[in-house]
C-alpha positions in Angstrom: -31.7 -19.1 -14.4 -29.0 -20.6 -16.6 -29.8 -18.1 -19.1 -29.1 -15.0 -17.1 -26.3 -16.3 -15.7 -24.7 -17.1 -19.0 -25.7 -14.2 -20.9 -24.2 -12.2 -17.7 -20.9 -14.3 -18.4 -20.8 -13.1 -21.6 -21.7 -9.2 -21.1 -19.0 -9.3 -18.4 -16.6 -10.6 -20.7 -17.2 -8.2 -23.4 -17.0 -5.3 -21.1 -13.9 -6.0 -19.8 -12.4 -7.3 -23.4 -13.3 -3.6 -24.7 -11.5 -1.8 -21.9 -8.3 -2.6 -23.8 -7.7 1.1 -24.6 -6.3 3.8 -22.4 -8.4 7.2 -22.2 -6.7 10.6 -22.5 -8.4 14.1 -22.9 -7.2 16.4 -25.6 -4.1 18.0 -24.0 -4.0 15.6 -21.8 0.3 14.6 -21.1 1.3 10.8 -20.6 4.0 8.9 -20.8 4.8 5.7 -22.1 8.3 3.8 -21.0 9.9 0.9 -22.8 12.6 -1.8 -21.5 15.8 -3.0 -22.9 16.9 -0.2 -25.2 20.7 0.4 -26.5 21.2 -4.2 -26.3 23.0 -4.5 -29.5 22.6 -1.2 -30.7 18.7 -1.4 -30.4 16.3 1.7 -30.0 12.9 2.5 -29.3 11.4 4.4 -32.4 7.6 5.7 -32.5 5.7 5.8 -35.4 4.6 9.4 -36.2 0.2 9.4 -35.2 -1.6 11.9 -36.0 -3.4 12.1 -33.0 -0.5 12.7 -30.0 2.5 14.8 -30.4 6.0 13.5 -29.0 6.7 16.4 -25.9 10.3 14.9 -24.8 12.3 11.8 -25.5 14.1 10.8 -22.7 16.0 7.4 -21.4 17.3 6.2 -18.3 20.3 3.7 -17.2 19.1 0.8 -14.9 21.2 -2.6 -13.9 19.9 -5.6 -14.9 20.2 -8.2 -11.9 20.1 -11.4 -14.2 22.9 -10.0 -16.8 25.0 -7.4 -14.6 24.5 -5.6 -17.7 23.7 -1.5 -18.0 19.9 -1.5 -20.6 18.2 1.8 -20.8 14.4 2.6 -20.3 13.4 4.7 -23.2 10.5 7.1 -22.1 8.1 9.3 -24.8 6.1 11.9 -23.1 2.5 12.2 -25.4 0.1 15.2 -25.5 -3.6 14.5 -27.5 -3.9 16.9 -29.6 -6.9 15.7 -31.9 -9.8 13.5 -31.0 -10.1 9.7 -31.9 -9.5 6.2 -30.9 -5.6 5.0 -32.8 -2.9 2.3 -31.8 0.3 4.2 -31.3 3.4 1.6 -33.1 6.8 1.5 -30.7 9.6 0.0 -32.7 12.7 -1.8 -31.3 15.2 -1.4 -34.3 19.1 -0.7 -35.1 19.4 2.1 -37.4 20.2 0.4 -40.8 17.0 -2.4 -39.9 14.4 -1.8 -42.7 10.8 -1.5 -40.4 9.8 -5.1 -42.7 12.8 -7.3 -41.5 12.1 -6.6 -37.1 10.7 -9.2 -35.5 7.2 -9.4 -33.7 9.1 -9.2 -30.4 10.2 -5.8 -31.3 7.0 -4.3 -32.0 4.9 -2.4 -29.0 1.1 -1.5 -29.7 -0.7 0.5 -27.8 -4.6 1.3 -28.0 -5.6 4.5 -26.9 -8.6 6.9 -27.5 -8.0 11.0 -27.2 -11.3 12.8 -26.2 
């Protein structure tokens, strides 16, 4: 009884640690929004995947309650365009910043798998 209930622990966990990914369909469209762009002169970048295609770029003004500040929500619309499973690399980086010098905080990974 032990057994089963252990080894049904453990299937259950690595079910749910492989559902990490989001699932599209080739020419599927989705978005993915990031926070906090334009502090400091700061902007989302995407790494260029050979998997999606960037549709639109797009961001929006917000208030933040804790700062009274104006941020910006930086939105990229996707599209598959070729099968596979890839991580898709976000980028929070002033202009001049060398990709090697941004901290881990400004880094965004996302799993996804195009079918």
């Amino acid at each position: 009884m032990k057994k089963n209930l252990l080894a049904l622990i453990i299937i259950a966990g690595i079910s749910s640690g492989c559902r990490t990914k989001d699932v599209y369909k080739v020419g599927e469209e989705f978005s993915i929004t990031l926070e906090k762009e334009g502090m400091g002169g700061y902007s989302w970048n995407m790494k260029p995947d050979s998997l999606v295609a960037v549709i639109k770029e797009s961001s929006q003004s917000y208030l933040n309650d804790t700062t009274k500040l104006n941020e910006y929500k930086k939105t990229f619309e996707l599209k598959g365009i070729r099968k596979g499973v890839t991580e898709l690399e976000f980028i929070k980086k002033r202009s001049f910043e060398p990709d090697s010098l941004v901290p881990p905080e400004n880094h965004f990974i996302k799993k996804i798998e195009i079918k």
